[in-house]
TIMI-2910 file (N, C-alpha, C, CB; in pm, 1 decimal, decimal comma, always signed):
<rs>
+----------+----------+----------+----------+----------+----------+----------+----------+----------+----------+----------+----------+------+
!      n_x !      n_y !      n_z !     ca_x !     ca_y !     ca_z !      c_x !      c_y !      c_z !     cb_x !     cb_y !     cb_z ! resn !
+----------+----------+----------+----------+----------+----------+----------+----------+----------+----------+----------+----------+------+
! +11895,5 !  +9578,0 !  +8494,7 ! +11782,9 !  +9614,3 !  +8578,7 ! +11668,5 !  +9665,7 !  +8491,2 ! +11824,5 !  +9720,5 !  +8683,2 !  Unk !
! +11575,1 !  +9625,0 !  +8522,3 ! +11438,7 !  +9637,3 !  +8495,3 ! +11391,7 !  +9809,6 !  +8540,8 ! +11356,3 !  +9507,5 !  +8588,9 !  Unk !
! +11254,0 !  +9829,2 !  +8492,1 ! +11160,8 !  +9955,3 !  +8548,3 ! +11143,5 !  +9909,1 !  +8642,2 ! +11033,1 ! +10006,6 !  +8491,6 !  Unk !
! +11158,7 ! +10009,5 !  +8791,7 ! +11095,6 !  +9997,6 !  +8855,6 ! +10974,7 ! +10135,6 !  +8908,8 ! +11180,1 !  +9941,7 !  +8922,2 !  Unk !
! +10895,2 ! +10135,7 !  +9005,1 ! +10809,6 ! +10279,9 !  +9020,2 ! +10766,5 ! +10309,8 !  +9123,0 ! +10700,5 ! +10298,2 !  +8951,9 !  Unk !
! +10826,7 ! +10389,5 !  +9201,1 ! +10777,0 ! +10447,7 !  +9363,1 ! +10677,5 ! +10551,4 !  +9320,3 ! +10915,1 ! +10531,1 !  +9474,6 !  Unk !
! +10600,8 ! +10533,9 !  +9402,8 ! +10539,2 ! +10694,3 !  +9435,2 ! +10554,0 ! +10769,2 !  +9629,7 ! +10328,5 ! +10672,3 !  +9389,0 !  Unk !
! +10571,2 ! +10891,5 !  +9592,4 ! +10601,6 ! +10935,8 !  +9714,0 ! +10443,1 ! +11027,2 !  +9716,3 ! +10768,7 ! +11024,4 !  +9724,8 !  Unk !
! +10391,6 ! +11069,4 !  +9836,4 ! +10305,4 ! +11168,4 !  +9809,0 ! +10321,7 ! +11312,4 !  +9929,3 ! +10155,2 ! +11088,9 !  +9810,0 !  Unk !
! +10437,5 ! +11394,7 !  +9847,1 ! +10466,4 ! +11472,7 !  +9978,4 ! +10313,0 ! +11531,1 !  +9960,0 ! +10618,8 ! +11599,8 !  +9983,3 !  Unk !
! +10358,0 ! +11667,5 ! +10037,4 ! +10229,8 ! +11766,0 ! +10004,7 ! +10190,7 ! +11848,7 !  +9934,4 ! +10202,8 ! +11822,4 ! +10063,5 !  Unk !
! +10287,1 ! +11873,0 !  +9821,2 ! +10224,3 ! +11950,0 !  +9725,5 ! +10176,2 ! +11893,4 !  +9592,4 ! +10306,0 ! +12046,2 !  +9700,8 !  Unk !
! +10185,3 ! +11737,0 !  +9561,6 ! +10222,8 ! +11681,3 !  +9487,1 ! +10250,4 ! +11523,8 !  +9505,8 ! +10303,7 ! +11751,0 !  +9460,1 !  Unk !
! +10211,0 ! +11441,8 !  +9401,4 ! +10212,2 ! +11317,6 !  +9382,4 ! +10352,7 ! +11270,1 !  +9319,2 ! +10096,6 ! +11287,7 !  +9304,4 !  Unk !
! +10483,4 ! +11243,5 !  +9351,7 ! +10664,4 ! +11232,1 !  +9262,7 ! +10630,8 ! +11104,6 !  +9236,1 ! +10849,6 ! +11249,1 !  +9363,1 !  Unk !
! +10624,7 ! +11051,1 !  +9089,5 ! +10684,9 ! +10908,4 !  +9068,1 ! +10786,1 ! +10903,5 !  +9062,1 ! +10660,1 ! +10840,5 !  +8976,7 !  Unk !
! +10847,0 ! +10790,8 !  +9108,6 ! +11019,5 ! +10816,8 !  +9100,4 ! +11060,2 ! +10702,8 !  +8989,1 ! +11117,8 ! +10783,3 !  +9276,7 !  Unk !
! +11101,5 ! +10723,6 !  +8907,1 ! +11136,2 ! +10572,4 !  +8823,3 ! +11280,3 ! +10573,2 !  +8842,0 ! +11094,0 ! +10560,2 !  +8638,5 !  Unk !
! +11313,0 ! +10427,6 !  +8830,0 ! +11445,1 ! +10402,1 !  +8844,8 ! +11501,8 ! +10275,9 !  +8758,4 ! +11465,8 ! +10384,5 !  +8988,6 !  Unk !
! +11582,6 ! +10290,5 !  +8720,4 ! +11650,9 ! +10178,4 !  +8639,3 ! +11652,6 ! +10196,3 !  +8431,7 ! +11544,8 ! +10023,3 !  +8697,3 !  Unk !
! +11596,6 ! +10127,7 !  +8367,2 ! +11608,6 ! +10134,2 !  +8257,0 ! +11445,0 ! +10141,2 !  +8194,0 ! +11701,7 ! +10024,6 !  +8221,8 !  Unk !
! +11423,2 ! +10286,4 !  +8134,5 ! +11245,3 ! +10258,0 !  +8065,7 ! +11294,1 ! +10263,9 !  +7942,2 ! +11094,9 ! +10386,2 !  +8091,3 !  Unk !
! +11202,1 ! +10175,1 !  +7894,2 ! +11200,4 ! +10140,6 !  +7728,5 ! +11019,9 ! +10155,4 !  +7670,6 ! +11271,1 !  +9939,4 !  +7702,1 !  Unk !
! +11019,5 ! +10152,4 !  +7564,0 ! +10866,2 ! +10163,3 !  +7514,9 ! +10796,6 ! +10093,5 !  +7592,8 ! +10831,7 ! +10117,9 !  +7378,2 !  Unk !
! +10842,4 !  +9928,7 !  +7596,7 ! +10736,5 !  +9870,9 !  +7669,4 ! +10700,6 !  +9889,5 !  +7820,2 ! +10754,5 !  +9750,1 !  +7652,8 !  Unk !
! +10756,1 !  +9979,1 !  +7883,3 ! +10755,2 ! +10031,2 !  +7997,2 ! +10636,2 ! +10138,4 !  +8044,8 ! +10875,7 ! +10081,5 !  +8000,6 !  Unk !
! +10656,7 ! +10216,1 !  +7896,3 ! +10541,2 ! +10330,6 !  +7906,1 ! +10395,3 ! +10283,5 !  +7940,4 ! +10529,0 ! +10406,3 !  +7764,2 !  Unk !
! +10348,5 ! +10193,0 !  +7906,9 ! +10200,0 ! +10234,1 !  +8006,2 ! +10204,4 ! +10195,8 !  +8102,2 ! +10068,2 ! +10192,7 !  +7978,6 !  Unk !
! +10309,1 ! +10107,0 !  +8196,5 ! +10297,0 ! +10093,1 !  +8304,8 ! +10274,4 ! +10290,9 !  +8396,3 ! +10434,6 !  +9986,0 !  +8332,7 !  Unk !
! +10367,5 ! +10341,2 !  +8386,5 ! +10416,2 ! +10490,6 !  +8332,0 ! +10307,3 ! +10573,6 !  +8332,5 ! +10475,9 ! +10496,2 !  +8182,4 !  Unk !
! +10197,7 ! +10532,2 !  +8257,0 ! +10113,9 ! +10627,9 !  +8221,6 ! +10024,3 ! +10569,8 !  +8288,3 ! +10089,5 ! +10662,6 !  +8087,0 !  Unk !
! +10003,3 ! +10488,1 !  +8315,7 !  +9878,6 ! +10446,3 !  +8463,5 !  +9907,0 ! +10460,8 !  +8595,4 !  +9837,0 ! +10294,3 !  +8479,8 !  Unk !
! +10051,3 ! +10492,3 !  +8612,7 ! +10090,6 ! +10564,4 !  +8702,3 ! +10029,7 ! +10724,3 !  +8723,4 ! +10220,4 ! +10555,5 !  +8679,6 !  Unk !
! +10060,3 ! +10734,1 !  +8607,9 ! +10008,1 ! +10945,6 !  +8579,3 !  +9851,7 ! +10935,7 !  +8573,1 ! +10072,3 ! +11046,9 !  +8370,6 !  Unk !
!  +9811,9 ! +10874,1 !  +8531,5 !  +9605,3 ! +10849,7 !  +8557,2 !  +9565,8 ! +10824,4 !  +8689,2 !  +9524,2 ! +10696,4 !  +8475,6 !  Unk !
!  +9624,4 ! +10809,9 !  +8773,6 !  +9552,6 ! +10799,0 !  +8903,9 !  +9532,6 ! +10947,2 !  +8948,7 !  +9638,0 ! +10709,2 !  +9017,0 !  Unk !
!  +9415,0 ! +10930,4 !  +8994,2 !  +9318,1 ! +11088,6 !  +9017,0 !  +9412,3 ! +11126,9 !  +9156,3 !  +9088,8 ! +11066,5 !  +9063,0 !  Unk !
!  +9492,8 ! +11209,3 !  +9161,8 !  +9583,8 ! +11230,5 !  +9276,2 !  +9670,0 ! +11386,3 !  +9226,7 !  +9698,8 ! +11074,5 !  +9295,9 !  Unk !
!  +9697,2 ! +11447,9 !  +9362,2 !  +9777,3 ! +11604,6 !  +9333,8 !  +9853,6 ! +11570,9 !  +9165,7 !  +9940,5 ! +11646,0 !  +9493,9 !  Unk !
!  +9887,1 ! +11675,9 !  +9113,3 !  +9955,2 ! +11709,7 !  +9019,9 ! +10078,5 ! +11624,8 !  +9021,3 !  +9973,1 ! +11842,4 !  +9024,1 !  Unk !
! +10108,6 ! +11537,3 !  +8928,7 ! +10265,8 ! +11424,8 !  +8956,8 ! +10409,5 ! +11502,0 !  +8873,9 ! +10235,6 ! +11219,7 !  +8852,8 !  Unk !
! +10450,7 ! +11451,5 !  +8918,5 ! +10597,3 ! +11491,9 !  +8898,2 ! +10663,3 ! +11336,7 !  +8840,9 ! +10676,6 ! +11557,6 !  +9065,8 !  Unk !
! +10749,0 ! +11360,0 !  +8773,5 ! +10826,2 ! +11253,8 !  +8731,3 ! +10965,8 ! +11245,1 !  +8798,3 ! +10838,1 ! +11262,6 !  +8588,7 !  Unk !
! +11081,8 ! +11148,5 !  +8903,9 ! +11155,4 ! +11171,0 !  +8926,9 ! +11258,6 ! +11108,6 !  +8886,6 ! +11138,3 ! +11186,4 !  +9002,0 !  Unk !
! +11363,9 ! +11108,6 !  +8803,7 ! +11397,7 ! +11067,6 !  +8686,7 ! +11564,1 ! +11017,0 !  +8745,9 ! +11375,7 ! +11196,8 !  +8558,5 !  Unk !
! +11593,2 ! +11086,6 !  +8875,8 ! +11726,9 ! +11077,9 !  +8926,8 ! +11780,5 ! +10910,9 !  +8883,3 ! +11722,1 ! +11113,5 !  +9106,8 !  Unk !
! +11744,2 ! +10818,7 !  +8930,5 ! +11788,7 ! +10699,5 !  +8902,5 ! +11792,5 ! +10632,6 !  +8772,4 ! +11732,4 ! +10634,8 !  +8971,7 !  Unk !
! +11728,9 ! +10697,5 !  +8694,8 ! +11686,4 ! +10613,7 !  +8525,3 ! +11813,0 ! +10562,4 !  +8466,8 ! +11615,9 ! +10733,5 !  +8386,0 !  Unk !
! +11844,3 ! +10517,6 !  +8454,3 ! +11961,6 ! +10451,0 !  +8378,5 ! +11972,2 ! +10453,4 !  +8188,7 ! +11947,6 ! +10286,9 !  +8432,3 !  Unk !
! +11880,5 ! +10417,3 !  +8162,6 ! +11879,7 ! +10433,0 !  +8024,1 ! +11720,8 ! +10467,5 !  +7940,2 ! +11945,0 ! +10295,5 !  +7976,4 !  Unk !
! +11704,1 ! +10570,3 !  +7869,7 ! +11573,3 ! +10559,3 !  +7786,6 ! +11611,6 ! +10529,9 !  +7643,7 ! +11483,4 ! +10696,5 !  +7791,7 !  Unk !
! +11495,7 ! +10517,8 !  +7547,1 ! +11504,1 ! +10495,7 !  +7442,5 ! +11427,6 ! +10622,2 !  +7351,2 ! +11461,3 ! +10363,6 !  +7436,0 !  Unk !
! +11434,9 ! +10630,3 !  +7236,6 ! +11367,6 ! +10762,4 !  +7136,7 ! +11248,7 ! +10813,1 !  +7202,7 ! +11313,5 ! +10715,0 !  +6972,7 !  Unk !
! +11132,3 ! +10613,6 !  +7207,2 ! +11016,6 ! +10637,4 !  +7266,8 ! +10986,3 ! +10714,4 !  +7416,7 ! +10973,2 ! +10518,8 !  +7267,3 !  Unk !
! +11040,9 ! +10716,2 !  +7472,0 ! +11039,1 ! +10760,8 !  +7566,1 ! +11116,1 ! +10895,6 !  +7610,9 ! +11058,7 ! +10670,7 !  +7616,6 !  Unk !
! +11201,0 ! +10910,9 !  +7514,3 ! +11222,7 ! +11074,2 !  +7505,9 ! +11117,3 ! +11150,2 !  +7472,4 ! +11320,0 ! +11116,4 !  +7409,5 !  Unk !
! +11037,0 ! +11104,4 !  +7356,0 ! +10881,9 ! +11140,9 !  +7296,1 ! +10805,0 ! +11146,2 !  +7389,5 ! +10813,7 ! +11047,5 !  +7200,2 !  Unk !
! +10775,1 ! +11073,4 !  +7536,9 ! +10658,1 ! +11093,1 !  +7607,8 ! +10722,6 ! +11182,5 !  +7726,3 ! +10580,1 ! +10948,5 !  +7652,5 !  Unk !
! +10814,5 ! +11182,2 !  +7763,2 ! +10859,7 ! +11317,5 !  +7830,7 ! +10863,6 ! +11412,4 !  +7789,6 ! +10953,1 ! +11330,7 !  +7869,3 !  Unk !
! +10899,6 ! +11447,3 !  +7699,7 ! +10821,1 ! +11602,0 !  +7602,9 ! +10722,4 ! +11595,3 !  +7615,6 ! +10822,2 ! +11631,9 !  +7449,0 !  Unk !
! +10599,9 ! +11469,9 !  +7582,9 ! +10488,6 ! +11508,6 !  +7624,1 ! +10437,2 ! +11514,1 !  +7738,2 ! +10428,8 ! +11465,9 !  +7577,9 !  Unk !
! +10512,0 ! +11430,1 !  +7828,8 ! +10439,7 ! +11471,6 !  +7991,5 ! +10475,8 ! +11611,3 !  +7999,7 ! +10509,6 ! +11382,0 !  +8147,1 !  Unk !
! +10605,9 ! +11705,6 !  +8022,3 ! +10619,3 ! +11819,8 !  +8056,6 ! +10550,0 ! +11929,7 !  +7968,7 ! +10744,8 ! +11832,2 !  +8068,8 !  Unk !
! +10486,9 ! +11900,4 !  +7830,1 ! +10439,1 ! +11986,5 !  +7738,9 ! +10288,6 ! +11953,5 !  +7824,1 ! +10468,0 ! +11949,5 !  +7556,3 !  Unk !
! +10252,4 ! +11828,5 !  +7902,1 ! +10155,3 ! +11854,3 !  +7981,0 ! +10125,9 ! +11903,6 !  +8126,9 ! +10116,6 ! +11773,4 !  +7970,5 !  Unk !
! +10263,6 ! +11957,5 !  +8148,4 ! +10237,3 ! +12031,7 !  +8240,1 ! +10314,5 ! +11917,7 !  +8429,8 ! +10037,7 ! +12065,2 !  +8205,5 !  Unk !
! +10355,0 ! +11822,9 !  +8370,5 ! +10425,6 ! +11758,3 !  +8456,5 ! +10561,1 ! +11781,5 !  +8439,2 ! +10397,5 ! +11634,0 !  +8454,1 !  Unk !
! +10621,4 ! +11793,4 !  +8580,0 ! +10740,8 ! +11852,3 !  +8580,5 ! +10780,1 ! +11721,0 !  +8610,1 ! +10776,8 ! +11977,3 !  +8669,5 !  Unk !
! +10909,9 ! +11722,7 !  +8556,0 ! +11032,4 ! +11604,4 !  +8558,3 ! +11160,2 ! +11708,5 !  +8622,7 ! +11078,6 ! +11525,4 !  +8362,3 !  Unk !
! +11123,6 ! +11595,3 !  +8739,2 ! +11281,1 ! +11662,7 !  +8843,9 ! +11388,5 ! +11532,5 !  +8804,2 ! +11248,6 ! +11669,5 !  +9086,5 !  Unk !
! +11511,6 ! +11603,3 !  +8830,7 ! +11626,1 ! +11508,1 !  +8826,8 ! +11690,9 ! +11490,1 !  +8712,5 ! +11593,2 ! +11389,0 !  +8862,5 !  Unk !
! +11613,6 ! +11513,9 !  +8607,1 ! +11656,0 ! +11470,0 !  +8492,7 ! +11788,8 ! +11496,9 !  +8387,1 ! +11563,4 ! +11492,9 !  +8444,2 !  Unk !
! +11840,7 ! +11388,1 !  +8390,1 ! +11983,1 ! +11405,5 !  +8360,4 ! +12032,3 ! +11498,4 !  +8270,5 ! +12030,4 ! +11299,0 !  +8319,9 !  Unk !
! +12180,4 ! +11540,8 !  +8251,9 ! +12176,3 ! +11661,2 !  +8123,3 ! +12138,1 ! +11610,1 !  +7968,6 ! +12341,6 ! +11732,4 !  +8105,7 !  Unk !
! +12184,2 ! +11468,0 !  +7991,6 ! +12200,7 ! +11358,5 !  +7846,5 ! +12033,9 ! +11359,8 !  +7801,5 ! +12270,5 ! +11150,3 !  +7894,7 !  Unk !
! +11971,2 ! +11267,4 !  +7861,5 ! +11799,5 ! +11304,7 !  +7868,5 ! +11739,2 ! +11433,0 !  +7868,2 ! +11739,8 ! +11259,3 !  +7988,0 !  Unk !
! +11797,8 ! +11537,8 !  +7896,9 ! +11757,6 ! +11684,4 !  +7876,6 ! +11776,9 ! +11725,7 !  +7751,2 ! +11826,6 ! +11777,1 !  +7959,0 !  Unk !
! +11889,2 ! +11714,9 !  +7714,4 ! +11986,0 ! +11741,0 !  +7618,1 ! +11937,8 ! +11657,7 !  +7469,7 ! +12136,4 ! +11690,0 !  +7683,4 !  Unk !
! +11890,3 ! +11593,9 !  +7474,4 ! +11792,8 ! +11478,0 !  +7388,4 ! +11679,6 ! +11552,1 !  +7379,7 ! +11755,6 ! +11320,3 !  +7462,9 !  Unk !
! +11588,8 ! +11564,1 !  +7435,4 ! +11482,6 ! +11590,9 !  +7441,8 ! +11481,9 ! +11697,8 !  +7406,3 ! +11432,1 ! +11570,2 !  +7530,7 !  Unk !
! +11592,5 ! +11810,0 !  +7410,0 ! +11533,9 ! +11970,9 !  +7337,2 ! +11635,9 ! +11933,3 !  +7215,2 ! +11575,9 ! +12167,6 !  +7444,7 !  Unk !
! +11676,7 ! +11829,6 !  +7192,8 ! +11698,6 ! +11787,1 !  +7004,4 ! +11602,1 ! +11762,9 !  +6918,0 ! +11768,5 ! +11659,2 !  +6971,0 !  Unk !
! +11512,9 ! +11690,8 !  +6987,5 ! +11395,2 ! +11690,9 !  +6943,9 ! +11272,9 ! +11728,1 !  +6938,2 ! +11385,0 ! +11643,7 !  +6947,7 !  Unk !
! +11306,7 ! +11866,8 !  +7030,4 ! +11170,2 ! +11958,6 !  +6991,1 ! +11240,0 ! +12012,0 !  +6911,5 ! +11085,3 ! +12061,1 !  +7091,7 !  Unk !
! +11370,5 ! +12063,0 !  +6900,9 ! +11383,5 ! +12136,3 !  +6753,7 ! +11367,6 ! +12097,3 !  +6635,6 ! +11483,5 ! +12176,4 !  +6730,1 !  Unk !
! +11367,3 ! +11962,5 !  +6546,1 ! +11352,8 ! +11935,3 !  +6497,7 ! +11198,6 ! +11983,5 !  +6436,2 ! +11404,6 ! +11855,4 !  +6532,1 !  Unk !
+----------+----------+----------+----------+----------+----------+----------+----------+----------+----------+----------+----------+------+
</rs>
């Protein structure tokens, strides 16, 4: 399975929901998602199936920008504060 990308727009907030497998070439679909002038987005990560380095790298940077990533698995969590320590 491929990326796929919902957006929900409750009311406090704009949730993309991604689901399936993101890889680099995935990310700007991703990030033109997050550029649309709309409430504060959230990333919802419950379904993701697999990321790659690159994309551990831009989730540190979405949440170092202030977008919260709900759902997100312990493995993908757990990755991602490996590599802020570094």
């Amino acid at each position: 399975m491929t990326l796929r990308i919902e957006r929900a727009l409750p009311l406090e907030r704009t949730v993309i929901r991604l689901i399936g497998r993101i890889r680099s070439e995935s990310l700007a679909d991703v990030r033109r998602e997050l550029e649309r002038p709309e409430l504060k987005p959230a990333l919802d990560l419950r379904e993701v199936s697999l990321v790659d380095a690159d994309v551990v790298g831009f989730l540190i940077d979405c949440e170092n920008g202030g977008i919260e990533l709900v759902h997100c698995s312990p493995f993908i969590r757990e990755w991602m504060d490996r590599e802020r320590s570094k």
